[in-house]
C-alpha positions in Angstrom: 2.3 14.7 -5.6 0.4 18.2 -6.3 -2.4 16.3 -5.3 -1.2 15.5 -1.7 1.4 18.7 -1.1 -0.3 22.0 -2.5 -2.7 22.0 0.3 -5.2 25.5 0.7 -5.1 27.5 3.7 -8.8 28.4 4.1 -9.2 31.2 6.8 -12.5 31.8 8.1 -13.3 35.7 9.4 -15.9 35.8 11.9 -17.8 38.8 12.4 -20.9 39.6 14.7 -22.8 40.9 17.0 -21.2 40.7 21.0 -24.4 39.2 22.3 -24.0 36.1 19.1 -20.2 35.5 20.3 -20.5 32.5 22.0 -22.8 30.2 19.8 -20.0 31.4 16.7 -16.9 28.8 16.2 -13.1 30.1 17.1 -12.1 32.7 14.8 -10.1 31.7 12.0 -10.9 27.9 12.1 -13.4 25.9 10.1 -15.4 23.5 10.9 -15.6 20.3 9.6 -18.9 21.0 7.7 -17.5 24.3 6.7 -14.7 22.6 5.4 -16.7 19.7 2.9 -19.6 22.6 2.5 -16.8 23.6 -0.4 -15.6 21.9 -3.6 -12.4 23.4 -3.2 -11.8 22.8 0.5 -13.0 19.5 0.5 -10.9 18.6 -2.2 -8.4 19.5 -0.3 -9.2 17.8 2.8 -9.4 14.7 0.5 -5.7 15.3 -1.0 -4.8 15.7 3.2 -5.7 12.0 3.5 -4.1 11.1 0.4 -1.0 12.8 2.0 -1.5 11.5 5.2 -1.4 7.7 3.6 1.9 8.5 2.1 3.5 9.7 5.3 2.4 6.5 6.9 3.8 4.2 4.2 7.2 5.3 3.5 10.5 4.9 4.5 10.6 2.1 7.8 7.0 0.5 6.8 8.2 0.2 3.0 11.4 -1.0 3.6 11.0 -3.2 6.3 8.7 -6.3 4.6 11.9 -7.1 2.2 14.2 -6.3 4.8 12.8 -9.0 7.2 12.7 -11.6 4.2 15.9 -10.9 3.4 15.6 -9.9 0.0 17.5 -6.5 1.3 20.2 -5.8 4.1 20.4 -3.5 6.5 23.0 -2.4 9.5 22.3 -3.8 13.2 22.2 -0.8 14.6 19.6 0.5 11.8 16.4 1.5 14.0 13.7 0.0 12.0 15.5 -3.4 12.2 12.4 -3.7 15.4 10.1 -4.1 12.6 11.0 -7.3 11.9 13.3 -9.3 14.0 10.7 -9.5 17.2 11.7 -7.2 19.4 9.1 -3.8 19.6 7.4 -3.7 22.4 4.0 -1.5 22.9 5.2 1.7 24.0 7.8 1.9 21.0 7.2 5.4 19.0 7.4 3.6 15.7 4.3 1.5 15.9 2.5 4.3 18.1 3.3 6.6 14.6 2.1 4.3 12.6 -1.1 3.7 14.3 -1.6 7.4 14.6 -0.7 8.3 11.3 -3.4 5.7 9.5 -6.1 6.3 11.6 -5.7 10.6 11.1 -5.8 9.6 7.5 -8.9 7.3 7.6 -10.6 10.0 10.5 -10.4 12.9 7.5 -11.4 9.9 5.0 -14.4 9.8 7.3 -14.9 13.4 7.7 -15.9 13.3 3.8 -17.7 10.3 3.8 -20.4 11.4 6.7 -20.2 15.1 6.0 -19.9 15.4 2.4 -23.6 13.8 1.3 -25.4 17.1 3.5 -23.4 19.7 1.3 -25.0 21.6 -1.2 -22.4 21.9 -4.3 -22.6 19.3 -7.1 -24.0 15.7 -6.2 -21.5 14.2 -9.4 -18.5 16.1 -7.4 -19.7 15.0 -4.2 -20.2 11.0 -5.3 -16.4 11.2 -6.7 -14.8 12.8 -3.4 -16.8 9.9 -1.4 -16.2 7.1 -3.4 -12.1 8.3 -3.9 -12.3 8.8 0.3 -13.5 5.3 0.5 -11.0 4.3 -1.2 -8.4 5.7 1.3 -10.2 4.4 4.1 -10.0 1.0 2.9 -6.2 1.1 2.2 -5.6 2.7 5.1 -7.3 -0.2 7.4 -6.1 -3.0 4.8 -2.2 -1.7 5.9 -3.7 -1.6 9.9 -5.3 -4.8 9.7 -2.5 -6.5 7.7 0.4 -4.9 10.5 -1.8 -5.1 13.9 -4.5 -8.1 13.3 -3.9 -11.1 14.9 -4.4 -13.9 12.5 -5.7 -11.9 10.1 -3.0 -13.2 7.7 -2.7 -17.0 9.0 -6.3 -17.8 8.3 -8.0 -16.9 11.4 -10.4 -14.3 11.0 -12.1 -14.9 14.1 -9.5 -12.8 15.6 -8.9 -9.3 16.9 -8.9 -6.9 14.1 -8.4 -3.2 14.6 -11.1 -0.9 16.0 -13.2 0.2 13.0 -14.4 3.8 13.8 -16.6 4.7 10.7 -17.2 8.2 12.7 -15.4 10.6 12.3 -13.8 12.4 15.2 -15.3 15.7 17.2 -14.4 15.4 20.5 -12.6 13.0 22.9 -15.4 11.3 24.7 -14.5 7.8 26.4 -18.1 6.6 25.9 -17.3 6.1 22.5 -14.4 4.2 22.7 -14.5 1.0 20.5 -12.6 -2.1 21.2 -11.0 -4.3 18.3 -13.5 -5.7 15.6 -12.7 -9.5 14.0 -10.3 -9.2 11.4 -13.3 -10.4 9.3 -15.3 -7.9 10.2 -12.5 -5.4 8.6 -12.2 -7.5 5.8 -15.8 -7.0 5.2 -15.5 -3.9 5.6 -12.7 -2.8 3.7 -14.1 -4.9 0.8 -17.4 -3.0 1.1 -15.7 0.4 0.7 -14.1 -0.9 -2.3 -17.2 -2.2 -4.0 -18.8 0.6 -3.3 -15.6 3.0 -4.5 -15.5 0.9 -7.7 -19.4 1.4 -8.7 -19.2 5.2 -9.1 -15.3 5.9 -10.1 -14.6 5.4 -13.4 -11.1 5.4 -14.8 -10.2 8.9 -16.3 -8.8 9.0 -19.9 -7.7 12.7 -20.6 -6.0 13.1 -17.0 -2.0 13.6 -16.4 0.0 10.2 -15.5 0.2 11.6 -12.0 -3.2 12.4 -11.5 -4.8 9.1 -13.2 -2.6 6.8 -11.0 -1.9 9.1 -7.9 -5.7 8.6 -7.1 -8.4 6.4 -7.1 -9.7 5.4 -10.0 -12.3 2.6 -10.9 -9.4 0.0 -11.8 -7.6 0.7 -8.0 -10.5 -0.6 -6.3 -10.8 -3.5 -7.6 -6.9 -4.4 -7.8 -6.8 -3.8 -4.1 -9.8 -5.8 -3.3 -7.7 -8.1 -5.4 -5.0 -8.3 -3.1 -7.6 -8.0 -0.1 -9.1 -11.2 -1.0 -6.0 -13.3 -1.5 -4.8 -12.2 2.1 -8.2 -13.5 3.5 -8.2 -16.6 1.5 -11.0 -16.1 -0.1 -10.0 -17.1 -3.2 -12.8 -17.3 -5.4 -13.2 -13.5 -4.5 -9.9 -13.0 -5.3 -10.3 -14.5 -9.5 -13.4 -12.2 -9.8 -11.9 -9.0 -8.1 -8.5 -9.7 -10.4 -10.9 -10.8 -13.7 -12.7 -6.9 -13.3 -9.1 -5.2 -12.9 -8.2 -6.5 -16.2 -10.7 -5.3 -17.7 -8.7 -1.8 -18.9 -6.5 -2.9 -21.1 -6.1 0.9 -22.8 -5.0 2.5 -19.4 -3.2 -0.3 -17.6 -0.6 -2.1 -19.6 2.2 -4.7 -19.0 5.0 -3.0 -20.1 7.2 -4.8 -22.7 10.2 -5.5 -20.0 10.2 -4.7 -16.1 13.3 -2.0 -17.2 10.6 0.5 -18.7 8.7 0.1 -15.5 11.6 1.8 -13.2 13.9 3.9 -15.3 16.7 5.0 -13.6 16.8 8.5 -13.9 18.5 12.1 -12.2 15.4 14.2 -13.0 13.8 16.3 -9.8 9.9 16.9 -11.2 7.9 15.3 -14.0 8.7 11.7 -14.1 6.6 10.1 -16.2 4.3 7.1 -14.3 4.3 3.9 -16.5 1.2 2.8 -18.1 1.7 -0.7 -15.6 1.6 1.2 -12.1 -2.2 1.0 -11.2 -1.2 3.3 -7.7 1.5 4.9 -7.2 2.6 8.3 -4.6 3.9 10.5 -7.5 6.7 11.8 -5.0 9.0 13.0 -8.2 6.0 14.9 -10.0 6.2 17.4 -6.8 8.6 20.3 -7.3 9.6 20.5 -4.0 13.0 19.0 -4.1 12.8 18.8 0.1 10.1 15.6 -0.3 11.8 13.0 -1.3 11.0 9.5 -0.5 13.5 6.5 -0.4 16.8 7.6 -0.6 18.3 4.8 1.9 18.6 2.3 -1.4 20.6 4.8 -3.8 22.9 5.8 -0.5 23.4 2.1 0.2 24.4 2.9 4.2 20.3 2.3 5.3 19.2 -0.7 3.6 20.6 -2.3 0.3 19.6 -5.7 -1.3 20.9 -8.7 -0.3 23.7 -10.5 -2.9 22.3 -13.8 -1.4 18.7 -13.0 -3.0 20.1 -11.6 -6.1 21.7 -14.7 -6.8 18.6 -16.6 -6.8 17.2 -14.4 -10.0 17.8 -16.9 -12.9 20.9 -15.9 -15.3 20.3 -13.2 -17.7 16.8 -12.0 -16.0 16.3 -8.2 -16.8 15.6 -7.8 -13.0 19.0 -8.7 -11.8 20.8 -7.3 -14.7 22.6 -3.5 -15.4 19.0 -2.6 -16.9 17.6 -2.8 -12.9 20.1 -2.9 -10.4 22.7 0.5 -10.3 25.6 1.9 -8.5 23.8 3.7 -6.6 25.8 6.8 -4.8 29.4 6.6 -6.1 30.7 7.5 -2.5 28.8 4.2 -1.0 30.1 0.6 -1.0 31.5 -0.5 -4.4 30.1 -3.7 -3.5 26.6 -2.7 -3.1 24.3 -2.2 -5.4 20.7 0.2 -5.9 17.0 -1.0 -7.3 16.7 1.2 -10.3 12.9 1.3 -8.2 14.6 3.9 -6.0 18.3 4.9 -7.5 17.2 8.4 -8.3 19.7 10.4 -6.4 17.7 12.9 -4.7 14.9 9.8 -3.9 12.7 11.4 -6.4 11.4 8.2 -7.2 7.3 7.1 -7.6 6.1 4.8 -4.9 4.6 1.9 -6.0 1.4 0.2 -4.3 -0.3 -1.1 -7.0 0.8 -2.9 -10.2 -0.2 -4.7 -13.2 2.1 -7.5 -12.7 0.9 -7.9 -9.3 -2.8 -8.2 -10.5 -1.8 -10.9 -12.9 0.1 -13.1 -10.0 -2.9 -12.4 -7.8 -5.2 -13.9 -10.2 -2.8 -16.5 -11.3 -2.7 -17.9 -8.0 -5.9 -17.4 -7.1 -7.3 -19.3 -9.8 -5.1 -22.7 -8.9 -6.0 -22.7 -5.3 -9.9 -22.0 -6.0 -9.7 -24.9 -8.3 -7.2 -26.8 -6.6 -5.7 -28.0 -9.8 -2.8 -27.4 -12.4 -4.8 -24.3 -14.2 -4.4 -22.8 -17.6 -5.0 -19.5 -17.4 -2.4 -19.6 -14.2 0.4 -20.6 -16.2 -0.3 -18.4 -19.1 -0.6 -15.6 -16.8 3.0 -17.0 -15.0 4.7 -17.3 -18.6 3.4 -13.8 -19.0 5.4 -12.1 -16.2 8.2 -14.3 -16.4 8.9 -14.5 -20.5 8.9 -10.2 -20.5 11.9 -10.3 -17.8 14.6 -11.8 -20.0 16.1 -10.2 -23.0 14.9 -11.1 -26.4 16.7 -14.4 -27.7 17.7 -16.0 -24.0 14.1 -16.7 -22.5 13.8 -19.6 -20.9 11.2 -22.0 -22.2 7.4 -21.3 -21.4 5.9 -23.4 -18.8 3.2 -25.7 -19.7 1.2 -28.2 -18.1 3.7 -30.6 -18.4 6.2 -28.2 -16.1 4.5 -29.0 -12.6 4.2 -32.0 -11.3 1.5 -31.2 -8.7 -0.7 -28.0 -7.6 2.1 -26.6 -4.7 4.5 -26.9 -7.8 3.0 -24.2 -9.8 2.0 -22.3 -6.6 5.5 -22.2 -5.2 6.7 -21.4 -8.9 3.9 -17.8 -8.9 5.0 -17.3 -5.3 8.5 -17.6 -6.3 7.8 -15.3 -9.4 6.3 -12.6 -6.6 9.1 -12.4 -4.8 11.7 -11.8 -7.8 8.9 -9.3 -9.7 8.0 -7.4 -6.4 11.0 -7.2 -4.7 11.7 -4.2 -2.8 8.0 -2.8 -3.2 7.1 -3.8 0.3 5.3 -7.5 0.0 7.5 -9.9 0.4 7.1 -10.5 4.2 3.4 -10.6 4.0 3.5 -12.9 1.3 5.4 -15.2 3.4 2.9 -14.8 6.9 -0.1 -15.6 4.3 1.1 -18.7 3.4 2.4 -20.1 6.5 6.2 -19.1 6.0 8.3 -17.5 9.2 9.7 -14.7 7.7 13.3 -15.0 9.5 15.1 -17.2 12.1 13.9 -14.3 14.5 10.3 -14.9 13.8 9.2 -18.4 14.1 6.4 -17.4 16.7 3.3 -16.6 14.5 2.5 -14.5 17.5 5.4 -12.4 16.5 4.0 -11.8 13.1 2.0 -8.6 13.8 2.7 -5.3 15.8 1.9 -5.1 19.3 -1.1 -2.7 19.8 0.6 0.7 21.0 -0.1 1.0 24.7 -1.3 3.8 24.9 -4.4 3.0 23.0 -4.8 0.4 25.7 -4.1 2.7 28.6 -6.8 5.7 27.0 -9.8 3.0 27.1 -8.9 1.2 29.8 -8.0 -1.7 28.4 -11.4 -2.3 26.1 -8.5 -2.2 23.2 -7.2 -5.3 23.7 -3.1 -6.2 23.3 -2.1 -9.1 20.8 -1.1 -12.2 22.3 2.3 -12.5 23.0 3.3 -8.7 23.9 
């Protein structure tokens, strides 16, 4: 979190002649070329967008997509319960500050990527701070496109995307207003950024945990494009995008149990990242004890899971056992129960995006419905995330070929196995839009499924940003 908080104030002093004043910038401002002209400024501006991702995932966005499955609970009265029950409407502030808050990330993203290639400091230093702001941009319209595209999870890409501005921002001119692009259109694009992200990054070996996995590396483009691909149903993408993540097998490693992953812990700074997280927001690594990130789990008055879910882990499964699930705040319900994910007390706890386990599921169900058949390599891949969550001595027995009676068996046994592996981690609700599943009784219109566009992009170009059906 160093990365994203310890921000430098650079202060430009202007001095010259009277008759030069006006052709000179405001005093005490720089420039966007000023700023990327500068190693040290524009890694800074980079670790701004970096920061400016984490602001617009956490808390409400996080929590919601298990909240609207109902693998967590929340109060009635809890304000981000609009998320997911079907009742935001365009002018609401939450979906106007999540709009805002991607798109000032990917507009500094963008800021880098035009700006950066005309500086004059080291080209290796300038590839790395484009290809890592690439990266951001594509994660940035991957969350957009996944909240605000319409059928850009049910299959039809043809459909209004997001606008794509590739441009950075100077000035507000309404002649260069953009309407929504296809969802396929972002998809390409996003994928694009990605490939292009992953051909220059490499993945760093001497780096700290929180550096390594708290930025783009090599390995993080390609296990988002990963994901990318399986929510545009383009499978076949999907197997080679997961095949290439797996590649590192020094840096990224399945941990032994899922309890290694999340140890619960009271520690304020310096919480080591396990070798499994791919990308995560280091929010514990940042001494400042006043960022903290989900502390609504451990208080168990916000959001807490659902008994109903927990009952459907299998017995004895390490990720519904004491070794995972915590009191939580001894002054909160003694009948509610905390994620080690987030039972830190202070919510000094890592975000995760990206995970090992994740990549295997992605590939594992990739690989039956490109093949359209009872695969192999799936259920190994299955057995593999499924035989490390139960204690040495009671794991179940391994599937095997013999297990599934037909392809949508061993798909709804991986899908299954995403939901118990990834709960709470913010997936579970998109999971269920990709495949055709209402998410809740409240949202059985697929029109329902995605944000309304914030009105107020509407109303600022005149309606060329067009609202989602439905709103």
């Amino acid at each position: 979190m160093k990365l994203y908080t310890k921000l430098f104030c650079i202060i430009l002093v202007v001095s010259t002649s009277c008759k030069k004043q006006l052709e000179l910038p405001p005093e005490n401002i720089l420039i966007e070329s000023q700023v990327v002209g500068n190693p040290i400024s524009a890694e800074a501006l980079l670790a701004s967008s970096y920061f400016k991702t984490y602001v617009a995932i956490r808390n409400y966005y996080y929590m919601s997509a298990d909240l609207a499955t109902g693998n967590s609970m929340a109060l009635a009265t809890n304000g981000f319960v609009s998320l997911w029950n079907g009742t935001l409407i365009p002018t609401s502030n939450l979906i106007q500050t999540l709009w805002n808050n991607h798109y000032s990330a990917i507009n500094e993203a963008n800021v880098i990527i035009n700006l950066i290639p005309y500086a004059t400091f080291s080209q290796s230093v300038k590839t790395r701070l484009i290809a890592e702001a690439k990266f951001v941009r594509a994660l940035n319209y991957f969350i957009l496109l996944r909240d605000f595209g319409s059928g850009a999870l049910t299959g039809n890409l043809s459909g209004p995307g997001v606008p794509l501005q590739l441009l950075h921002y100077s000035n507000y001119d309404p002649s260069k207003n953009i309407a929504r692009s296809t969802s396929l259109e972002v998809y390409t694009q996003i994928l694009k950024d990605l490939n292009e992200a992953a051909e220059v990054l490499t993945d760093l070996t001497t780096a700290t945990p929180q550096v390594f996995r708290g930025r783009a590396q090599k390995t993080t483009c390609l296990a988002l494009a990963s994901r990318v691909a399986l929510y545009m149903r383009d499978y076949s993408k999907a197997v080679s995008y997961s095949a290439q993540a797996l590649t590192n097998n020094t840096q990224y490693v399945l941990a032994s149990s899922p309890a290694l992953v999340f140890p619960s812990t009271t520690a304020t700074s310096n919480i080591p990242l396990n070798a499994e997280l791919i990308f995560a927001i280091p929010v514990s690594y940042n001494s400042d004890i006043a960022d903290n990130n989900l502390t609504g789990y451990f208080l168990k008055t916000a959001i807490w899971p659902n008994p109903a879910f927990l009952a459907t882990y299998s017995p004895n499964d390490i990720r519904n056992s004491s070794l995972m699930m915590v009191v939580g705040n001894p002054t909160g319900p003694a009948t509610r129960v905390t994620p080690s994910k987030f039972a830190n007390p202070l919510g000094r706890d890592h975000l995760p995006i990206i995970r090992l386990s994740e990549i295997y599921l992605n590939r594992a169900e990739a690989l039956v419905r490109s093949t359209n058949s009872i695969n192999t390599e799936a259920i190994s891949l299955l057995n593999s995330i499924r035989q490390r969550s139960f204690p040495v001595g009671r794991k179940p027995t391994p599937f095997n070929l013999a297990s599934f009676a037909s392809v949508n068996d061993l798909i709804n046994a991986i899908l299954r196995e995403r939901q118990w592996e990834l709960a709470f981690e913010s997936h579970d609700m998109f999971d269920k839009i990709r495949t055709g599943i209402a998410p809740n009784s409240f949202l059985t219109n697929p029109n329902k499924w995605v944000y309304p566009i914030p009105r107020r992009e509407i109303d600022l170009t005149n309606g060329l940003i067009t609202q989602n059906p439905g709103y």
